[in-house]
C-alpha positions in Angstrom: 243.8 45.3 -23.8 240.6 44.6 -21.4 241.4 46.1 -18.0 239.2 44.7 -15.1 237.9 47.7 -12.3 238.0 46.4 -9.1 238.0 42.8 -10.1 234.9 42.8 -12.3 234.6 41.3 -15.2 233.1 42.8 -18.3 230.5 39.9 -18.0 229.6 40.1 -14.3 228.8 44.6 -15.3 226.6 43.4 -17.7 225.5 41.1 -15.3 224.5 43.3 -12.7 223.0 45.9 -15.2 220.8 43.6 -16.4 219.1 42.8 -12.8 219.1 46.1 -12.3 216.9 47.1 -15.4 215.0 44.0 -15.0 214.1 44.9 -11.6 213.2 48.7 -12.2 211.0 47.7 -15.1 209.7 45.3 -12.9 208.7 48.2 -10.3 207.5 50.9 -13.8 204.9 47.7 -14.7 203.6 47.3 -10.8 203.1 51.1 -10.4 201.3 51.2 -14.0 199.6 48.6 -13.2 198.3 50.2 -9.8 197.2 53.2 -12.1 195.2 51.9 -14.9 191.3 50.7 -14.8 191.2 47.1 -14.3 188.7 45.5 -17.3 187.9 42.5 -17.6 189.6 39.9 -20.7 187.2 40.0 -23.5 187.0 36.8 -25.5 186.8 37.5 -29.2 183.0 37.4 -30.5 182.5 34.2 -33.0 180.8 34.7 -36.1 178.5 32.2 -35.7 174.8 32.7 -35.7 174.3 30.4 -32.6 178.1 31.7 -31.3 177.7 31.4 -27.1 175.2 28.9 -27.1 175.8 25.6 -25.7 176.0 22.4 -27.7 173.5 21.1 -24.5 171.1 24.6 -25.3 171.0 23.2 -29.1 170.2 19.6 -28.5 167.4 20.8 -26.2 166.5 23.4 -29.5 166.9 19.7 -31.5 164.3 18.2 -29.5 161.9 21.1 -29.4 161.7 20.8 -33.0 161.3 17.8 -33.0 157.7 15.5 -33.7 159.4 12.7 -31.8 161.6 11.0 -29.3 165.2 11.2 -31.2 168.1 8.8 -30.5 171.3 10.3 -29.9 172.8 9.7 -33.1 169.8 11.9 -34.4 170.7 14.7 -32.6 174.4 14.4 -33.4 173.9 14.6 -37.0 171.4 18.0 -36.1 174.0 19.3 -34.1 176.4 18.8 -37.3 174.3 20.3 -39.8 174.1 23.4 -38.0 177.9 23.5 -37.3 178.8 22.4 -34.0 180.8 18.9 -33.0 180.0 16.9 -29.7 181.0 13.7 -28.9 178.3 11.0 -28.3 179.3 10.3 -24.4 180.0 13.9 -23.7 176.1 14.9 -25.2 174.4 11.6 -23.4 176.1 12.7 -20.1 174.9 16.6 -20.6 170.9 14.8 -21.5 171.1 12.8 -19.0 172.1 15.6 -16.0 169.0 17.2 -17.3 166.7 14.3 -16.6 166.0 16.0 -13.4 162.3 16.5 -11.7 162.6 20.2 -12.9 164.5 19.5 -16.1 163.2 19.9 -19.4 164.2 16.5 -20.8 162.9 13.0 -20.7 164.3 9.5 -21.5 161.8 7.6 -23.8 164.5 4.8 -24.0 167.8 4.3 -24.3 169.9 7.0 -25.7 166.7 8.3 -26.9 165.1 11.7 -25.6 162.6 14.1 -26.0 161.2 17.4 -24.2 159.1 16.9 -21.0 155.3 16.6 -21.6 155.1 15.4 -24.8 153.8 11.9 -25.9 156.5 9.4 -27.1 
């Protein structure tokens, strides 16, 4: 026979305990929190040899390496053969922020780039 105390429920007791431990474990993980040495998220290290370097930082390796002027397409299939994926618009709009007075790159024609001071 289930008594109630007080007109609680065996529902609204479990109820109410539950806040209750959900608020003091809220107040243990604040005060822990306030006590341990923040440091910094640390991303896992890939195991790739060029892991960290930008697909932009390799096309620019592309085109150092490079005799000539390369089309886009060119550089793309570099990029794949050493591992990394870029989409054609995403890479033309990196090249083409670099085009800059200081940059290092220079449009020979369209879609086609090379490193500054050399002959096309």
């Amino acid at each position: 026979m289930s008594q109630q105390l007080s007109g609680i429920g065996p529902e609204d007791l479990l109820s109410v305990l539950e806040t209750i431990f959900r608020a003091g474990l809220q107040e243990i993980k604040r005060i822990r929190a306030l006590h341990e040495p923040v440091t910094p998220a640390k991303r896992p290290r890939s195991t790739r040899k060029d892991a960290g370097v930008s697909r932009t930082s390799n096309a620019i390796d592309v085109l150092t390496h490079s005799a000539h002027p390369l089309h886009i397409h060119e550089i793309l299939l570099a990029l794949e053969a050493r591992g990394l994926a870029a989409t054609r618009d995403s890479l033309v709009s990196a090249l083409t922020k670099l085009l800059v007075p200081a940059g290092p790159v220079v449009r020979t024609a369209p879609n086609t780039f090379t490193i500054k001071g050399r002959t096309p």
